[in-house]
SERO-4910 file (N, C-alpha, C, O; in steps of 0.05 Angstrom, whole numbers):
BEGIN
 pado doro    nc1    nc2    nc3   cac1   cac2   cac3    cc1    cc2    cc3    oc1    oc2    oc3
  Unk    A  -1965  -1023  -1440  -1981  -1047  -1435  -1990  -1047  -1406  -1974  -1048  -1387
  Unk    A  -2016  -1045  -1403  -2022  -1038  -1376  -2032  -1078  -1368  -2054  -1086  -1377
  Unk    A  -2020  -1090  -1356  -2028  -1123  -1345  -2022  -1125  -1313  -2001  -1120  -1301
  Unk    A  -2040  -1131  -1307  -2032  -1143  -1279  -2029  -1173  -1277  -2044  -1190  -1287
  Unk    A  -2008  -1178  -1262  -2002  -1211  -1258  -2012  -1215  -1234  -2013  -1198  -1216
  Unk    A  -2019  -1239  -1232  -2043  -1247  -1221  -2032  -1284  -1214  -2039  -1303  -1228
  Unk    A  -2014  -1285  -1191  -1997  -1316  -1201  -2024  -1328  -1176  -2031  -1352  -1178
  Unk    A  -2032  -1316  -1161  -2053  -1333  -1134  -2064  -1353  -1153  -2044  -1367  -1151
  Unk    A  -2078  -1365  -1169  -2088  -1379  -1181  -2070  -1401  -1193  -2079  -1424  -1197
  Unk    A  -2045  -1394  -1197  -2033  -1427  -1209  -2019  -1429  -1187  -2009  -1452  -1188
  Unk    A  -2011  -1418  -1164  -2004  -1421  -1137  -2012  -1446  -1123  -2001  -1466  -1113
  Unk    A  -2045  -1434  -1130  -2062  -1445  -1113  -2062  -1480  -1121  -2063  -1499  -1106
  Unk    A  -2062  -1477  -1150  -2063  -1496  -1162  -2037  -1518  -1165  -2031  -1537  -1180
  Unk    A  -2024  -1508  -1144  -1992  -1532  -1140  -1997  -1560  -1140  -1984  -1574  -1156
  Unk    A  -2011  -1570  -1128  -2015  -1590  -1119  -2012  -1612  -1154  -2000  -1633  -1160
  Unk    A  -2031  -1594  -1169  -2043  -1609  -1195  -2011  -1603  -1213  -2004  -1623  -1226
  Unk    A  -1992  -1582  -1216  -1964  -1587  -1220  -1952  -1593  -1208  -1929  -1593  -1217
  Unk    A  -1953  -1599  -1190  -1926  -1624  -1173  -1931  -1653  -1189  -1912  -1664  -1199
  Unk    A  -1963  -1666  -1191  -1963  -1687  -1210  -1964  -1682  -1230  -1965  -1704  -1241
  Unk    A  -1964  -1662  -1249  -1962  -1663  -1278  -1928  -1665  -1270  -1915  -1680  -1285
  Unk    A  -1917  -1656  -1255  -1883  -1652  -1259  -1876  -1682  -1262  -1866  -1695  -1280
  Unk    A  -1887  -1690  -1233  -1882  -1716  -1228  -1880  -1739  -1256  -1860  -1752  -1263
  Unk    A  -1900  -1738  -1265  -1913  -1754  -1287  -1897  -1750  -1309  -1898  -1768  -1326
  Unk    A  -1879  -1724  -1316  -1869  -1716  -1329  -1839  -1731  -1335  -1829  -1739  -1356
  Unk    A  -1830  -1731  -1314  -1805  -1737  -1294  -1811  -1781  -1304  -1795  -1795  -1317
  Unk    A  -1831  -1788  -1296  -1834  -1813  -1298  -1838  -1825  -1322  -1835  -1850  -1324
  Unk    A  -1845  -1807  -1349  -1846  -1812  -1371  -1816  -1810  -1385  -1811  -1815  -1409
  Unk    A  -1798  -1801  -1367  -1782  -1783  -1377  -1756  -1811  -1373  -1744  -1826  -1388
  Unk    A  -1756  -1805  -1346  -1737  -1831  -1337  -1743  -1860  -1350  -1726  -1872  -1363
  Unk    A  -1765  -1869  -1347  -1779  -1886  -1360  -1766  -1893  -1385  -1748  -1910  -1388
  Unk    A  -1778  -1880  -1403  -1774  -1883  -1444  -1739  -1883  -1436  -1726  -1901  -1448
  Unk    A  -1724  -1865  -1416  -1698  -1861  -1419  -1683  -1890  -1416  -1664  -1896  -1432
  Unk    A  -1692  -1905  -1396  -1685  -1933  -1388  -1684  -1952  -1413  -1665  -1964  -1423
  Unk    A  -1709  -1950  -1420  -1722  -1968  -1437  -1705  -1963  -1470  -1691  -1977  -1484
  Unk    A  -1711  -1947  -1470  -1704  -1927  -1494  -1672  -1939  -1494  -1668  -1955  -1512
  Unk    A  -1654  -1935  -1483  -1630  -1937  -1484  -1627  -1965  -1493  -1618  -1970  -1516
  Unk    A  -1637  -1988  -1475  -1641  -2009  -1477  -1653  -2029  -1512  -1647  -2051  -1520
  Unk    A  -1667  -2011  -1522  -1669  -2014  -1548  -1647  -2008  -1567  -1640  -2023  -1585
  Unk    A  -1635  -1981  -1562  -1619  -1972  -1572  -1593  -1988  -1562  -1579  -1989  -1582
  Unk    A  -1584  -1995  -1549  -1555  -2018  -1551  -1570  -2039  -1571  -1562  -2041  -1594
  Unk    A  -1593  -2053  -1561  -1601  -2079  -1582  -1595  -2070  -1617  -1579  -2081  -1631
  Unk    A  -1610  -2052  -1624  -1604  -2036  -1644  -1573  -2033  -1654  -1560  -2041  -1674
  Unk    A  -1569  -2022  -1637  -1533  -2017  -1659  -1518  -2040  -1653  -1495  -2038  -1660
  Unk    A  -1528  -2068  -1637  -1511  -2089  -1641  -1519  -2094  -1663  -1503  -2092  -1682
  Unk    A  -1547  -2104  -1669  -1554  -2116  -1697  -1545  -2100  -1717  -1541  -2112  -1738
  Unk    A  -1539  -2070  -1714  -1535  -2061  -1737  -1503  -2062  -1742  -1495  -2062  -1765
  Unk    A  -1484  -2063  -1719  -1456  -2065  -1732  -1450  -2091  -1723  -1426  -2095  -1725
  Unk    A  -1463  -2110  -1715  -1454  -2135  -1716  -1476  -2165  -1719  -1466  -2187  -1716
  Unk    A  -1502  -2163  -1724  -1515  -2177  -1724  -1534  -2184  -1756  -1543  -2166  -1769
  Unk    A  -1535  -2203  -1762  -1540  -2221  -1786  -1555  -2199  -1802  -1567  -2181  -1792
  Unk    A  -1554  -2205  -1838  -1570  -2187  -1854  -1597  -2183  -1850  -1606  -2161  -1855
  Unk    A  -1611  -2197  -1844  -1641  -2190  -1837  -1646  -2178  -1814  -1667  -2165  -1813
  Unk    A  -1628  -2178  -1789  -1637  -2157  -1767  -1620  -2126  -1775  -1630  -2106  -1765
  Unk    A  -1605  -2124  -1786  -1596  -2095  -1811  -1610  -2093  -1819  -1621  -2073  -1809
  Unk    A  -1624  -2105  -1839  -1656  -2094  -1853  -1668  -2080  -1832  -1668  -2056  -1828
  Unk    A  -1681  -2105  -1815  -1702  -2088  -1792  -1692  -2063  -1792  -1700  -2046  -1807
  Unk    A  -1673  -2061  -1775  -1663  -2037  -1755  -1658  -2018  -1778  -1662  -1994  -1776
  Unk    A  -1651  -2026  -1793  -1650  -1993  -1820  -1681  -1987  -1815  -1690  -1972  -1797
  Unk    A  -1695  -2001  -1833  -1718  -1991  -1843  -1736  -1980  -1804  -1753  -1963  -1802
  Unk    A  -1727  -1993  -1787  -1744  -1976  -1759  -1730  -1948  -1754  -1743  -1930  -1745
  Unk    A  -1704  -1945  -1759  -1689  -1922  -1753  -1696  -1900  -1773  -1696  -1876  -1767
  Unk    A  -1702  -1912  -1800  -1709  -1894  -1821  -1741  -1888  -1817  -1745  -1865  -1809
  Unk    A  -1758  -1899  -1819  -1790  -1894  -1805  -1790  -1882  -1783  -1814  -1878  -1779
  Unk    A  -1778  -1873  -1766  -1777  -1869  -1739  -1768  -1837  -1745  -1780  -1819  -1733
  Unk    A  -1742  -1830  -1766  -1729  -1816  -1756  -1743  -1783  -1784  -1738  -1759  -1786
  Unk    A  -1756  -1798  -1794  -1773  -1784  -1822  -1802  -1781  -1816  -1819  -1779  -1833
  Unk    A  -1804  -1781  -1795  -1842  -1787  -1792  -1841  -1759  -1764  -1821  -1753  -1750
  Unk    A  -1867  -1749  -1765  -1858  -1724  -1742  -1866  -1740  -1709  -1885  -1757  -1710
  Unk    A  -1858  -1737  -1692  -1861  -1741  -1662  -1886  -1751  -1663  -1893  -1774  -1657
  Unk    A  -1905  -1727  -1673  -1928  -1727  -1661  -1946  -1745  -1681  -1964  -1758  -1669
  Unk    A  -1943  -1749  -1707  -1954  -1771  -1725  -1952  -1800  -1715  -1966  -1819  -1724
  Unk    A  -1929  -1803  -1695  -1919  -1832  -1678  -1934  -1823  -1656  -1948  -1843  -1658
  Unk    A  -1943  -1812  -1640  -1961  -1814  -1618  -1986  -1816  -1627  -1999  -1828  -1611
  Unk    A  -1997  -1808  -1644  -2022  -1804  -1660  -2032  -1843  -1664  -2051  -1857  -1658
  Unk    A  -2005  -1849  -1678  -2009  -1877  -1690  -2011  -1893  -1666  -2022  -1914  -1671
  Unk    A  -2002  -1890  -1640  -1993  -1912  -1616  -2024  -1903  -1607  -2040  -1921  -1609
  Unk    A  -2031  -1882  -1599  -2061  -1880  -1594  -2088  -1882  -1599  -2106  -1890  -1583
  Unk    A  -2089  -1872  -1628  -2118  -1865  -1649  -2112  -1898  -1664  -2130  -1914  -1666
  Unk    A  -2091  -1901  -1671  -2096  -1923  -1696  -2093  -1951  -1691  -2106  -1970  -1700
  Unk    A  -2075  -1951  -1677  -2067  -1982  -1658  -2098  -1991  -1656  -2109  -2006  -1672
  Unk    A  -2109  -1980  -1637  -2138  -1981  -1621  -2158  -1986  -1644  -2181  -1990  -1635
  Unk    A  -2157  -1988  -1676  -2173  -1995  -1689  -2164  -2024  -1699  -2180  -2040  -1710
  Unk    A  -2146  -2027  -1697  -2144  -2062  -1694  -2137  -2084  -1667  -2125  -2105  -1660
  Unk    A  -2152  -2064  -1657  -2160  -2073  -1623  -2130  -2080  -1603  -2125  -2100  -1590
  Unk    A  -2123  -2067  -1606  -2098  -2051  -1592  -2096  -2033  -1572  -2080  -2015  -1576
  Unk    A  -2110  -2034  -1547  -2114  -2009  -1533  -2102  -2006  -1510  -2096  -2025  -1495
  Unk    A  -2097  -1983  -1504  -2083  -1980  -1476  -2079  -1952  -1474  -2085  -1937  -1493
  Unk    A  -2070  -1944  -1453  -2087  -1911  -1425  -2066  -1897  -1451  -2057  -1908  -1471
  Unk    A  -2063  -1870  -1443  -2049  -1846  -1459  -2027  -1844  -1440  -2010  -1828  -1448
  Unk    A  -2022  -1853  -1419  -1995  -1860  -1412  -1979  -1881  -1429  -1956  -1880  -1439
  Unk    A  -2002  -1907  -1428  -1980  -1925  -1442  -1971  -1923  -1466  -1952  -1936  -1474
  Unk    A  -1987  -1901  -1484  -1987  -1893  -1518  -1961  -1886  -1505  -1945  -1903  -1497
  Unk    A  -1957  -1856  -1502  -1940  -1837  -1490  -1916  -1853  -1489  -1898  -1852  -1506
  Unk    A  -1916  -1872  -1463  -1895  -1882  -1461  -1882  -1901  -1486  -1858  -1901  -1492
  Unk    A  -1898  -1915  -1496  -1887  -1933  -1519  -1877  -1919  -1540  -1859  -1929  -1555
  Unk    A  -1891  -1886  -1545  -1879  -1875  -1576  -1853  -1857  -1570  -1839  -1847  -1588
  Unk    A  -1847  -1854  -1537  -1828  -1845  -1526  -1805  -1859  -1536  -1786  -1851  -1550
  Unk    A  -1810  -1881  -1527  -1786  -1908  -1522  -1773  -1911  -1557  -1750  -1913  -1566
  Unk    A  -1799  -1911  -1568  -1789  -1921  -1595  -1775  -1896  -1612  -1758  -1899  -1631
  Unk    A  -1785  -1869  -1601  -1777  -1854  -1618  -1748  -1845  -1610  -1730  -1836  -1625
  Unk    A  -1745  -1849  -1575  -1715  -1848  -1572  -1694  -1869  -1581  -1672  -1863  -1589
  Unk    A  -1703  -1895  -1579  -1691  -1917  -1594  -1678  -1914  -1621  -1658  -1924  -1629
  Unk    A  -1694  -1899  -1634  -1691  -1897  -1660  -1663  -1876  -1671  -1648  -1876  -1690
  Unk    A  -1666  -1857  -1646  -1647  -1836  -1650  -1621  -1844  -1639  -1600  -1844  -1650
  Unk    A  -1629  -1854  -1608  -1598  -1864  -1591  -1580  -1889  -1602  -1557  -1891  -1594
  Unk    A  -1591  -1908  -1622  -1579  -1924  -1641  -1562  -1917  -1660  -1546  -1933  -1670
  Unk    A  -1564  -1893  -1667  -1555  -1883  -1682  -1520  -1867  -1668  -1496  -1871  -1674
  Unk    A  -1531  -1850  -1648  -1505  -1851  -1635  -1491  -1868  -1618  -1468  -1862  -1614
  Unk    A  -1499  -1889  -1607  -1488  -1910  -1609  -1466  -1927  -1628  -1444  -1936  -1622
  Unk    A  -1480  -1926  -1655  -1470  -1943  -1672  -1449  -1926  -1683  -1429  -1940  -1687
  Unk    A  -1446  -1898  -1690  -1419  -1878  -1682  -1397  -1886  -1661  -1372  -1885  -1661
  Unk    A  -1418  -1896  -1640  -1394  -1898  -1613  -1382  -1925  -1624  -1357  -1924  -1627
  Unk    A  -1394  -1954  -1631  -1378  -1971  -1635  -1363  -1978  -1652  -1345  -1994  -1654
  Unk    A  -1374  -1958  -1669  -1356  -1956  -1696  -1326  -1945  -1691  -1305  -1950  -1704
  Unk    A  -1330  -1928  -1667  -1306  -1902  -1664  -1285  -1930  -1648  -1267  -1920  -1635
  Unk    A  -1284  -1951  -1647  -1274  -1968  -1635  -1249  -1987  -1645  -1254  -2011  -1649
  Unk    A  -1227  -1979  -1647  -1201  -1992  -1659  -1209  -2028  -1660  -1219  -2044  -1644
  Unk    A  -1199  -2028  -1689  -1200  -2063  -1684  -1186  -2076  -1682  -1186  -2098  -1693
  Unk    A  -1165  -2066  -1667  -1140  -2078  -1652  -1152  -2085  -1616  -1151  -2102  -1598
  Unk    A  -1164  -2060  -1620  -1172  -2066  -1583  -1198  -2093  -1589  -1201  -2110  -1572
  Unk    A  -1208  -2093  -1603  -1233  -2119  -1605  -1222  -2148  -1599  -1228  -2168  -1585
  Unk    A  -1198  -2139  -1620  -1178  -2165  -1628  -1163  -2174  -1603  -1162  -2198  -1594
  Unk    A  -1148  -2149  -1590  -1133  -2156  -1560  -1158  -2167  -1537  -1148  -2180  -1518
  Unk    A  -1182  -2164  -1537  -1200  -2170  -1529  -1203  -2207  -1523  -1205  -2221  -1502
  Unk    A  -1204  -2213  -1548  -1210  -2238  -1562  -1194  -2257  -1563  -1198  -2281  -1564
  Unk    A  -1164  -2238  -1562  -1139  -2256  -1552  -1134  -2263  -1520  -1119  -2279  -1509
  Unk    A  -1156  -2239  -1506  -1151  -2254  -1476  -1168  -2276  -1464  -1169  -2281  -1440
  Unk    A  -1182  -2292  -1487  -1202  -2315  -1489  -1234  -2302  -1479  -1253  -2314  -1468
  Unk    A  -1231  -2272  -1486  -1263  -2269  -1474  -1282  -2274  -1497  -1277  -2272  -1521
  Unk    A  -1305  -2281  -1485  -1327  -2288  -1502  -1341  -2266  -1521  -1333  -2243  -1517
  Unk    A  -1353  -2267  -1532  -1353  -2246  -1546  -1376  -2231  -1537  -1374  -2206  -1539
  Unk    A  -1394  -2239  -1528  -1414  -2222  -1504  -1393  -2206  -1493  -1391  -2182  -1500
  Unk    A  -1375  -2218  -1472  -1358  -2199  -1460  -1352  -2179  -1475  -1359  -2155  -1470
  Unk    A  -1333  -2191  -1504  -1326  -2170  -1511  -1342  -2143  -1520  -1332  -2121  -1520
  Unk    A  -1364  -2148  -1525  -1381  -2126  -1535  -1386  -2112  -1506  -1383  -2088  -1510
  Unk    A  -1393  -2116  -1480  -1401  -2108  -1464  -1376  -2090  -1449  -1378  -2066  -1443
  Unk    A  -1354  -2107  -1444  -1330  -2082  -1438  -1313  -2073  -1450  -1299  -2054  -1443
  Unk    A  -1311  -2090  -1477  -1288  -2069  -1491  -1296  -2052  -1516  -1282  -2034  -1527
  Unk    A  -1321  -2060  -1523  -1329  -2041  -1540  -1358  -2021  -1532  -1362  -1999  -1543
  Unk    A  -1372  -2030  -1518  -1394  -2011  -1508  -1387  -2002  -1486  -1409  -1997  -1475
  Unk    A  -1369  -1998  -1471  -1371  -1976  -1444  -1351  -1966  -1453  -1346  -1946  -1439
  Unk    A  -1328  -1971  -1475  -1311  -1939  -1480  -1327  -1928  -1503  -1317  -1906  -1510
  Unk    A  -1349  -1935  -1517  -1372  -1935  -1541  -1388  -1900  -1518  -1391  -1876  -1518
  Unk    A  -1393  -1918  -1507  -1418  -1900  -1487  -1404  -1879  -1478  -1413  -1858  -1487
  Unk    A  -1384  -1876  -1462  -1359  -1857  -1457  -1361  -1836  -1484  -1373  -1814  -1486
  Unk    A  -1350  -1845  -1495  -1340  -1829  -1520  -1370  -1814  -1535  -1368  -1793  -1548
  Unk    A  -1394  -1829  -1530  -1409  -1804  -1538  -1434  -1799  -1515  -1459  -1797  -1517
  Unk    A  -1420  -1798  -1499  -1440  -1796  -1472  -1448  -1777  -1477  -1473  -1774  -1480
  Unk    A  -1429  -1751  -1480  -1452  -1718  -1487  -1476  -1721  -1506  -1497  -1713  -1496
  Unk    A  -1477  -1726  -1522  -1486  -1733  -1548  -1513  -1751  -1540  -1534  -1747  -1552
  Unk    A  -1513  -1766  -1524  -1531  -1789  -1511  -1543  -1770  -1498  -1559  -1756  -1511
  Unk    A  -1539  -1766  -1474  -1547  -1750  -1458  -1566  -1720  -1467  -1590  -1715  -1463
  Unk    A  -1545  -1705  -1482  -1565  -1693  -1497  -1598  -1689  -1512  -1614  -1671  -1513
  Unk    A  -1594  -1722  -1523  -1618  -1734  -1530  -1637  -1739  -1507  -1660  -1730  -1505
  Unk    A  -1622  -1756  -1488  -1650  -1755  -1464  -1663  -1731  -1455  -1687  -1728  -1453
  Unk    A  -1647  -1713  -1451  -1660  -1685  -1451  -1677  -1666  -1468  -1698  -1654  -1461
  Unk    A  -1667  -1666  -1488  -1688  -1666  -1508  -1716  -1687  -1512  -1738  -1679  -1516
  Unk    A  -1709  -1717  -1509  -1731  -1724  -1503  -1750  -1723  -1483  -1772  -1732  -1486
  Unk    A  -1740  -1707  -1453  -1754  -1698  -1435  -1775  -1669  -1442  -1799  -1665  -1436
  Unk    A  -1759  -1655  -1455  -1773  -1633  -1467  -1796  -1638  -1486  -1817  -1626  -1486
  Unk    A  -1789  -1660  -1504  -1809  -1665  -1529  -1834  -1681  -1513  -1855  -1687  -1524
  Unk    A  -1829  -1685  -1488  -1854  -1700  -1477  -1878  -1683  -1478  -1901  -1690  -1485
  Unk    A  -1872  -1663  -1470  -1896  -1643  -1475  -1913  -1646  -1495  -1936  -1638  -1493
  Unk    A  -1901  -1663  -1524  -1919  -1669  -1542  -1948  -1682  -1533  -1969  -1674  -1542
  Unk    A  -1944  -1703  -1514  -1955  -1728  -1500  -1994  -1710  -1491  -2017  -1721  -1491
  Unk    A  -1986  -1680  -1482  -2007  -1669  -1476  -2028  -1676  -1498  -2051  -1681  -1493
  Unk    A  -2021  -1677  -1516  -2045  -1679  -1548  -2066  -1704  -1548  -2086  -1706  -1562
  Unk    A  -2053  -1726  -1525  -2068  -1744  -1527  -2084  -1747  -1493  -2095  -1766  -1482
  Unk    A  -2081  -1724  -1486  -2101  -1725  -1459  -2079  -1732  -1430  -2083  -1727  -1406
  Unk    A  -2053  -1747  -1443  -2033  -1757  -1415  -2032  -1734  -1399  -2035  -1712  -1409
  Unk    A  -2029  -1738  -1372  -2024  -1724  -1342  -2005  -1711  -1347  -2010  -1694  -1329
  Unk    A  -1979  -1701  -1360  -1967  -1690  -1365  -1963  -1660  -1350  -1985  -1649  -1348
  Unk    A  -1945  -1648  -1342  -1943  -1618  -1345  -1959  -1599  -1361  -1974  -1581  -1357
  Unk    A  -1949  -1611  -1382  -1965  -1585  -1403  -1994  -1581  -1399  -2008  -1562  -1392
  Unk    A  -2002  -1618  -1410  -2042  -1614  -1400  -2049  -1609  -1380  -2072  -1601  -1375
  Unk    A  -2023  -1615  -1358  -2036  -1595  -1336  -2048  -1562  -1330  -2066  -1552  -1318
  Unk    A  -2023  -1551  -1348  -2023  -1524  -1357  -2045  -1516  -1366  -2058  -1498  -1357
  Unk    A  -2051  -1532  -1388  -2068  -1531  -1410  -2093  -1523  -1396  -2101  -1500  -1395
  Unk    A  -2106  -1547  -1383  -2125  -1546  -1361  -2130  -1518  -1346  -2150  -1506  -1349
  Unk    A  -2107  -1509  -1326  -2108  -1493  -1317  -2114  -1464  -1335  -2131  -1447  -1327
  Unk    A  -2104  -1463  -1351  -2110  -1442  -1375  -2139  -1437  -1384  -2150  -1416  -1391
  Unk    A  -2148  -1468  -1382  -2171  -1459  -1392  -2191  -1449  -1366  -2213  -1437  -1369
  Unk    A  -2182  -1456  -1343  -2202  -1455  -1318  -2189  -1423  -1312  -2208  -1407  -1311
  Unk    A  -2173  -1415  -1311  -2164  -1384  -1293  -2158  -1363  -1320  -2155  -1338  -1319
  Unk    A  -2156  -1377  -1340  -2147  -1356  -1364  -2121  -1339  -1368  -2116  -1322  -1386
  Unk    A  -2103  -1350  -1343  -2086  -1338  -1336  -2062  -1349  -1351  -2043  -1363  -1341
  Unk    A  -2065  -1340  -1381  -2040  -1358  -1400  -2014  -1352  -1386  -2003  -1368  -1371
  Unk    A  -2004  -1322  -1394  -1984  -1311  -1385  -1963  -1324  -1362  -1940  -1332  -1365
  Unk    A  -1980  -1322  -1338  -1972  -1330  -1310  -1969  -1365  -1304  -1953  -1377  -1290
  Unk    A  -1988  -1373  -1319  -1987  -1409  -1326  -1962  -1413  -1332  -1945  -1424  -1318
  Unk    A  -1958  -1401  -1360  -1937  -1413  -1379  -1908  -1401  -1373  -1889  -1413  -1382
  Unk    A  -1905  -1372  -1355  -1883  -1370  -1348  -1874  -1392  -1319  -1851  -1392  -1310
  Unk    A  -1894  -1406  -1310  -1888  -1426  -1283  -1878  -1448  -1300  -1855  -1454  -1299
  Unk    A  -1890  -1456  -1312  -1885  -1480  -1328  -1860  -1487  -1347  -1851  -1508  -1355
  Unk    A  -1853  -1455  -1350  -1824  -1449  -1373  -1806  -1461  -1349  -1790  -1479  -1354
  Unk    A  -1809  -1451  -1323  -1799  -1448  -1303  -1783  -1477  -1299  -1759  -1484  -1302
  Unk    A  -1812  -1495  -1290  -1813  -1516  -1285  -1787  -1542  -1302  -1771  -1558  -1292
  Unk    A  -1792  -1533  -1331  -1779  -1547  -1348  -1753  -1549  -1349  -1739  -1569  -1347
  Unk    A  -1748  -1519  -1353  -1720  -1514  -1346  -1708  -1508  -1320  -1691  -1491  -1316
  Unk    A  -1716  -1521  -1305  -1711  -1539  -1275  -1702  -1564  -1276  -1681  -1571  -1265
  Unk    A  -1725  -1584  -1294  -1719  -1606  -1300  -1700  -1606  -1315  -1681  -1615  -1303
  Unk    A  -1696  -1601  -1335  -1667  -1603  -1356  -1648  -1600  -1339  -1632  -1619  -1340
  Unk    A  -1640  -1578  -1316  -1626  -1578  -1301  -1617  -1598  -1286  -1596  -1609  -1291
  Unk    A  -1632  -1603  -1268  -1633  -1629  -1260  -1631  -1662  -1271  -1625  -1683  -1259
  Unk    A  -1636  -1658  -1299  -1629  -1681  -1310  -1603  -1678  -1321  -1594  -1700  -1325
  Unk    A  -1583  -1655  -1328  -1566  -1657  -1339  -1544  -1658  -1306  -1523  -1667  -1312
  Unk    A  -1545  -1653  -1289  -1532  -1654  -1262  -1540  -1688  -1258  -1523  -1704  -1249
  Unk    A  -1563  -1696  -1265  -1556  -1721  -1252  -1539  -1750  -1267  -1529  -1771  -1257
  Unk    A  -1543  -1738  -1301  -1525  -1749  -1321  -1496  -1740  -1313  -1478  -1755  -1322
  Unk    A  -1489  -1726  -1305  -1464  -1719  -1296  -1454  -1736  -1281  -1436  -1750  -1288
  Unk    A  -1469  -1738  -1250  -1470  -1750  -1232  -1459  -1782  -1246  -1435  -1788  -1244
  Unk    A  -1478  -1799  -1258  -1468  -1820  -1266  -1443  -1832  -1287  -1434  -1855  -1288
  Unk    A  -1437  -1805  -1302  -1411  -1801  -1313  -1395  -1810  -1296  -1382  -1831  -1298
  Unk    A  -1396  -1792  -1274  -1379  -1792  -1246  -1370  -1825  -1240  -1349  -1836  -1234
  Unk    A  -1390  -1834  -1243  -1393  -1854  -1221  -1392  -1880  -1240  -1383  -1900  -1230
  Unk    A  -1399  -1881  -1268  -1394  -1902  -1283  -1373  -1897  -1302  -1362  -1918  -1309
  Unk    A  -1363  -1877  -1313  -1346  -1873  -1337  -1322  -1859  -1338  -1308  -1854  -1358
  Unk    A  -1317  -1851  -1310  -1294  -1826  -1308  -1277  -1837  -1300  -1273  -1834  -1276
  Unk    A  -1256  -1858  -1320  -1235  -1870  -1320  -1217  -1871  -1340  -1225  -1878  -1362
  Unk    A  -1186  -1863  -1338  -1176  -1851  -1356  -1175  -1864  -1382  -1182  -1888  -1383
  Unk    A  -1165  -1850  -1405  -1177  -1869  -1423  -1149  -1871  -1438  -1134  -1852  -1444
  Unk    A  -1142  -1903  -1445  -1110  -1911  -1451  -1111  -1902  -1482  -1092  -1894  -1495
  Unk    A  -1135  -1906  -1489  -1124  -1918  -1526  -1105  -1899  -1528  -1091  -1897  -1549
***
């Protein structure tokens, strides 16, 4: 195979992947916040909240979790917008992010609260705490503990699957790539920077989930 690599051209072109990274990174953290945030609402209603918010949360976790990635960005973008619904390919991006991690992190969640003795709920309830309380420290932060890998996991993976997001035009890494590909032709050398790039970020996101292990959950554990 006679090829010469040829990287001066996506070099040159840093500037335009530092913000696709960027953008990447912000979609990423973003849906992660948010995303989580649905996902506790979610597995309360589902292991403790009235029959009709169970309905909901089945039937969103089941639509969500049977439909492909990219058929849910398709729908937050192309179809919303025909019943006058509109908004940039960030905010698609970001909303089919949020919902599609919601849909998944509920799920291990509701594992985590399940995995929860109901003796410790009960000793809970006997120390007159309210039951907000109780759900907040005695069953969701040894909940979250107990499947933090598993959580974590998912955000990373949903950092990777962002790349989908390029399909609808978002600033992204990839359409940055994409772009560049089509201007220098230089697939090869593009997409080995970009392999690069990603698995940088995963790096970095799984060091910094660590980090907060560290710092929120790494307390011995009695049960």
């Amino acid at each position: 195979m006679n090829y010469t690599f040829q990287f001066d051209a996506v070099f040159a072109a840093w500037p335009l992947l530092l913000k696709g990274t960027w953008i990447t990174i912000q979609l990423s953290l973003t849906a992660t916040v948010l995303g989580l945030a649905v996902a506790v609402a979610c597995a309360w209603a589902k292991t403790s909240g009235p029959a009709p918010a169970r309905f909901v949360v089945n039937a969103y976790i089941e639509l969500v979790r049977n439909t492909p990635f990219l058929v849910q960005l398709f729908f937050f973008f192309f179809a919303l917008p025909a019943i006058g619904l509109r908004w940039s390919a960030y905010a698609a991006a970001l909303v089919a992010m949020v919902v599609n991690l919601g849909a998944y992190a509920t799920e291990i969640i509701r594992a985590g609260i399940e995995s929860i003795p109901r003796g410790q709920i009960e000793a809970g309830l006997a120390l007159n705490l309210k039951r907000h309380q109780v759900f907040r420290f005695v069953i969701l932060k040894p909940a979250l503990k107990a499947i933090y890998p598993a959580l974590t996991s998912q955000f990373i993976l949903l950092m990777l699957s962002s790349a989908v997001v390029s399909a609808i035009s978002a600033d992204d890494l990839t359409s940055v790539a994409a772009n560049l590909q089509s201007q220098t032709f230089r697939s090869f050398e593009i997409y080995i920077v970009v392999a690069c790039i990603y698995l940088a970020l995963a790096l970095s996101f799984s060091a910094l989930f660590k980090l907060i292990y560290r710092a929120a959950l790494n307390y011995p554990d009695r049960r």
